[in-house]
C-alpha positions as CSV (number, residue, x, y, z in Angstrom):
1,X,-31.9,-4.4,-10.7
2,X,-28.5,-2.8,-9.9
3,X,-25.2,-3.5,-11.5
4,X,-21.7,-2.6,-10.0
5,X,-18.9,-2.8,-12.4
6,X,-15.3,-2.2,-11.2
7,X,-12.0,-1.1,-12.9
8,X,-8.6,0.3,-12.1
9,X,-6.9,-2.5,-10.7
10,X,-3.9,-4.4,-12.3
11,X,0.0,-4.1,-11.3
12,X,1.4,-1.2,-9.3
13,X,5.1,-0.5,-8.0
14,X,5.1,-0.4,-3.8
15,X,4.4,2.9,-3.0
16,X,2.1,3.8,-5.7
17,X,-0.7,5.3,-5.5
18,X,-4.4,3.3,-8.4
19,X,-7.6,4.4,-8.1
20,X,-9.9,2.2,-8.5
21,X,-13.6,3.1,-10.1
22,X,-16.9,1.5,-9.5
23,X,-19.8,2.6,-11.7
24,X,-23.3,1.7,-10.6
25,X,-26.2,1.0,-13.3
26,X,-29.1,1.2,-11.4
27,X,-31.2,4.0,-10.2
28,X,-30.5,6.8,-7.0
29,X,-27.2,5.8,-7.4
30,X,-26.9,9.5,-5.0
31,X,-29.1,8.0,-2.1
32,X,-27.0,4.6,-1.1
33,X,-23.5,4.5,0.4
34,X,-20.9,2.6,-1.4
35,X,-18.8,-0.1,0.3
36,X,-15.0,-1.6,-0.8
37,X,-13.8,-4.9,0.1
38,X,-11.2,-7.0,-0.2
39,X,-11.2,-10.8,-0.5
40,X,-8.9,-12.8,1.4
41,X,-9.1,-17.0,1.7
42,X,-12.2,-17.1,4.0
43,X,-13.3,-13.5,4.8
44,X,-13.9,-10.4,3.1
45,X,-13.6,-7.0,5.0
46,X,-14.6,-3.4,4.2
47,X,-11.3,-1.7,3.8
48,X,-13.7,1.9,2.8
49,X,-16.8,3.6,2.3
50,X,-18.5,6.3,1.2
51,X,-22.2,7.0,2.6
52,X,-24.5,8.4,0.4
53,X,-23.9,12.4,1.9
54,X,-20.3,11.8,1.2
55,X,-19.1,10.9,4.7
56,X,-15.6,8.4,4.3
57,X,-15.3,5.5,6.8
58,X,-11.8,3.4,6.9
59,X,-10.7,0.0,8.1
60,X,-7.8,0.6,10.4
61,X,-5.5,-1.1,8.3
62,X,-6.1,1.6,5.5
63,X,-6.7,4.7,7.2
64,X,-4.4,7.4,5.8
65,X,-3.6,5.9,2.5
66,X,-6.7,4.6,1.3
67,X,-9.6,7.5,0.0
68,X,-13.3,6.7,-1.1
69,X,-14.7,9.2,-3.1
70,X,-18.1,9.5,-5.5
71,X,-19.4,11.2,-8.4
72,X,-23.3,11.1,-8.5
73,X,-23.2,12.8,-11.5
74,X,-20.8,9.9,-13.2
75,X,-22.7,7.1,-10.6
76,X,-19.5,5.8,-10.1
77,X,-17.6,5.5,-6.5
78,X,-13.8,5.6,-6.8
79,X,-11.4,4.3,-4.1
80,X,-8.2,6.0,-4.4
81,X,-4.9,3.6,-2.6
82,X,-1.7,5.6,-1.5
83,X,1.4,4.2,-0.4
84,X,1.1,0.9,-1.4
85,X,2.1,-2.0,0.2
86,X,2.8,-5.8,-1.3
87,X,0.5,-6.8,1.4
88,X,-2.4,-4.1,-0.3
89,X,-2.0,-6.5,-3.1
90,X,-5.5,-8.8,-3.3
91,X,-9.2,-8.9,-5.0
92,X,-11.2,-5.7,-4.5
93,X,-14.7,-5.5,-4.8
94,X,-17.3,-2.8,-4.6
95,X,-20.8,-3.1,-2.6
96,X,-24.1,-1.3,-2.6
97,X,-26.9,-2.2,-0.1
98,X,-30.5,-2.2,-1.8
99,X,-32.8,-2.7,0.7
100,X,-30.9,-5.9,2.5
101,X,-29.7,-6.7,-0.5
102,X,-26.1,-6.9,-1.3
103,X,-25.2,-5.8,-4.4
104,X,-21.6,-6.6,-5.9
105,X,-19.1,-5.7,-8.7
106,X,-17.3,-8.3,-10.3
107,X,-14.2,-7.7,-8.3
108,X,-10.6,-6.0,-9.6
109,X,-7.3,-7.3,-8.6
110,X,-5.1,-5.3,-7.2
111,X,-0.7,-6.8,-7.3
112,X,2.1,-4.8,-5.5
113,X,5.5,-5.7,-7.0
114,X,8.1,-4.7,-4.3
């Protein structure tokens, strides 16, 4: 059984620059790759991820401002946000994929004031 458990969010001035944390309670936390998404109304996209030998991969949108990281020593993922936006503002959430299983965090909200 693996739990994700998120933190980091809450309000942030445009243009600055959370990181948000994910620790994994599981086991081989160091073998999966660790996926963010964001929720919007009827969707939720990756905006980053980290593969388990530490490779980044970015949604377009995010690309440049946006950094996933890990710490398989901590088993937590972190996903650092620069230069934000008011439209970064939303519900993050972390993901780990167990053998086709989808494993998620409770989700951390994320508000830009301008």
């Amino acid at each position: 059984q693996v739990q994700l458990v998120e933190s980091g969010g809450g309000v942030v001035q445009t243009g600055g620059s959370p990181t948000l944390a994910c620790t994994f309670y599981g086991t081989r936390f160091a073998e999966h790759g660790m996926t963010w998404y964001r929720q919007y109304a009827t969707s939720r996209p990756m905006v980053a991820r980290i593969a388990a030998a530490g490779k980044p991969t970015y949604a377009e949108a995010v690309e440049g401002r946006f950094t996933p990281s890990r710490d398989n020593a901590k088993s937590t993922t972190y996903l650092r946000m620069d230069t934000l936006k008011p439209e970064d503002s939303g519900l993050y959430f972390c993901n780990a994929r167990l053998k086709d299983t989808d494993y998620w965090g409770q989700g951390t909200q994320v508000i830009v004031s301008s």
